[in-house]
N, C-alpha and C positions, 0 to 999 in steps of 0.2 A: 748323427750318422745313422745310416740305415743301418738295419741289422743285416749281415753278412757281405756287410761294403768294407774295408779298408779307405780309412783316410788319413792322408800326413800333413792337415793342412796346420798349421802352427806349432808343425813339430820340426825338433831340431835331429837330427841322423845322421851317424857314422857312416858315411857311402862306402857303398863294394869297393875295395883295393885288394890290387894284386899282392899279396905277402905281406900282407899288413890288418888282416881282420883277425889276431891272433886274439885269446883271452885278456894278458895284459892290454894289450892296445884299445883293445874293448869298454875293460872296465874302466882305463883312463879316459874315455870319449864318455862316459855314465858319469865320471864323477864329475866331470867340466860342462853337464848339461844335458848330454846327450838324452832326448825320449827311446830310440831306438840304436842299434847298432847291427851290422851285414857282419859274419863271419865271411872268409875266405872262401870259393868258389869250388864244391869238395864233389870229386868225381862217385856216382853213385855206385859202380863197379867194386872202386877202393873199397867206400862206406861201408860196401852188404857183406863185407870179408871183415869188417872190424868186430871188435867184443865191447860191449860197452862195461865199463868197468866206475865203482865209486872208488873214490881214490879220498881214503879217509881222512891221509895225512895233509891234504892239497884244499881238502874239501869241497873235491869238485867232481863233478861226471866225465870219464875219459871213454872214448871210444878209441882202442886201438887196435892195430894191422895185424897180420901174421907176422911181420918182421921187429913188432914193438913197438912202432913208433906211434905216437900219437897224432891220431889225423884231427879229431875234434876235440875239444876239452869246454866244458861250460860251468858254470855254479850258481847258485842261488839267487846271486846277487842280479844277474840280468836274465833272471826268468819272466818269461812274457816280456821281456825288453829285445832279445835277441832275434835276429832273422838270417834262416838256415840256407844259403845258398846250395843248391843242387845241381850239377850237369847234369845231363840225363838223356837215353836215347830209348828209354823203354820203361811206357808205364809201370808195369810191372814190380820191376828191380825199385825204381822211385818211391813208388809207395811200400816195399819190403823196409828201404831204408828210410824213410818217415816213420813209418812207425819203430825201428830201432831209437832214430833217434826222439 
């Protein structure tokens, strides 16, 4: 592979789904094989308003809203395995929330 090319060729990955790129679902796609795995499709507006948070009891990375809820949650186990879907309509905000998460 070149350096600074992305290639998926002989890999196996969890495709983008709508409400179904959750943690669990994740890691069950990691443990049946999966190289890679797509979380869910997370608007960058939401994202730049979350707190990211370690959640010691879970032992996982949460990033959550003003209202509490958890919009990302990620762990260990699929570091550098995960790929961060973004909407996005401004540089800007995109790269605020890249580097959050």
């Amino acid at each position: 592979m070149e350096a600074g090319r992305l290639s998926f060729r002989n890999m196996t990955a969890l495709a983008p789904m709508v409400r179904v790129g959750t943690l669990p679902m994740r890691l069950l796609a990691l443990d049946y094989g999966a190289d890679v795995v797509y979380c869910e499709e997370l608007i960058d507006i939401k994202m730049a308003q979350c707190q990211r948070i370690v959640n010691d009891v879970l032992e996982t990375v949460d990033f959550v809203a003003p209202d509490e809820r958890v919009m990302f949650r990620t762990c260990e186990r699929e570091k550098d395995r995960v790929i961060f879907q973004m909407g996005t309509a401004d540089p800007e905000r995109a790269l605020k929330v890249a580097r959050l998460v």
